[in-house]
N, C-alpha and C positions, 0 to 999 in steps of 0.2 A: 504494500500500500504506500502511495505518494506520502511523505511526513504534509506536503501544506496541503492537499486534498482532506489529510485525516483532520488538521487544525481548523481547519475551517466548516467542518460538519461538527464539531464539538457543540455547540448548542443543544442541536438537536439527539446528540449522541448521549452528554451527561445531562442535561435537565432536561430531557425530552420537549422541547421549546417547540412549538409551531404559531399558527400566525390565525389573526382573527382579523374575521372582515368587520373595517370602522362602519359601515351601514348595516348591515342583515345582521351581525352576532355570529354568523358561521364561522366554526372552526375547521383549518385543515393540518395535516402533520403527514409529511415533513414540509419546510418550510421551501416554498418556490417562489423562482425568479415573478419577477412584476411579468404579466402578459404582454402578449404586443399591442399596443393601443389602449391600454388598463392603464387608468390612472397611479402613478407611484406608491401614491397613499392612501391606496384603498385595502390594503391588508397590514397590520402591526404585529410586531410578535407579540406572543401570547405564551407561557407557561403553564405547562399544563398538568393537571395534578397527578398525573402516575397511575391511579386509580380507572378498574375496570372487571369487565368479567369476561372470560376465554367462551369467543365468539363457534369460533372449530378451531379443530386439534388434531395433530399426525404425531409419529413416532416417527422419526427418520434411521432406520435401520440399514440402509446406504447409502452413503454420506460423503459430502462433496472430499474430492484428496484435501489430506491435512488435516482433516476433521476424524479420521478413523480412532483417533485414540478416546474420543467423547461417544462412539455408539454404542446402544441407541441413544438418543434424546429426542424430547417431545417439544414440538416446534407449534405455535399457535395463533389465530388470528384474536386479538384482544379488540375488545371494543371498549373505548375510555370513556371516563364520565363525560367528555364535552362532546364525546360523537364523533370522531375518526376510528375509521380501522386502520391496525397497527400490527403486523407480522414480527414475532421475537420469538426467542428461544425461551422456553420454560424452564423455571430450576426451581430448584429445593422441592422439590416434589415426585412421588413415584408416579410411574404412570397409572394404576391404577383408580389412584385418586382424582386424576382427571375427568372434570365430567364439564358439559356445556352450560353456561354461565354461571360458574367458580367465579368467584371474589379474587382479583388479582390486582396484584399493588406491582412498581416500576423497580426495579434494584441498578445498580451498576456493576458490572461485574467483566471481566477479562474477559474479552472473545480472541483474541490472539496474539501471540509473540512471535513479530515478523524475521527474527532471525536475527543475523550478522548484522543487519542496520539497528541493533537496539531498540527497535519501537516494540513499547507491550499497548496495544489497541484496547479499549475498554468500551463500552457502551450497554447500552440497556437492555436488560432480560425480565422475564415478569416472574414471578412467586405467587401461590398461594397468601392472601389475607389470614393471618393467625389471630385467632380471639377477636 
């Protein structure tokens, strides 16, 4: 991964940040370039609370190279409180206890260590709500 590529998704990576529209109230994530002929400022970032419940759900059992030493894991479409869907990896969870709209909260966690260039990559994964 490019190091300013990965610098520059960090918003959206560590506070899962996306962007609200200044007239309707719609929220989208992740956060995108101004349209062509859209006004600049018609979308603001918006921070968004992390909170959701697992929209659908897979086990990935063959898994992209590099990823073999994490299979299986259950990979899942979250739907957030503000209303975007949001594709992450699941953790701290067995699969069994996965079921369709499970209470699931944002975490930050290691997705990968690029190697000889020292980058360790981080970004969001969901969890089970506890208590």
């Amino acid at each position: 991964m490019e190091i300013a590529r990965h610098w520059r998704s960090r918003a959206a990576r560590y506070r899962l940040e996306g962007q609200r529209n200044r007239s309707t109230g719609a929220v989208r994530f992740p956060p995108q370039p101004t349209a062509l002929g859209e006004d600049a400022n018609t979308w603001e970032p918006a921070a968004l609370s992390g909170r959701g419940e697992i929209y659908s759900f897979s086990v990935l059992r063959q898994v992209p190279d590099g990823y073999e030493g994490l299979a299986p894991y259950p990979v899942g479409m979250v739907r957030l409180a503000e209303g975007p869907l949001v594709t992450a990896q699941l953790t701290d969870c067995a699969e069994a206890d996965l079921t369709i709209g499970l209470p699931v909260e944002m975490v930050t966690r290691k997705l990968v260590d690029t190697g000889e260039d020292g980058v360790l990559v981080y970004g969001y994964k969901f969890r089970p709500v506890v208590g």
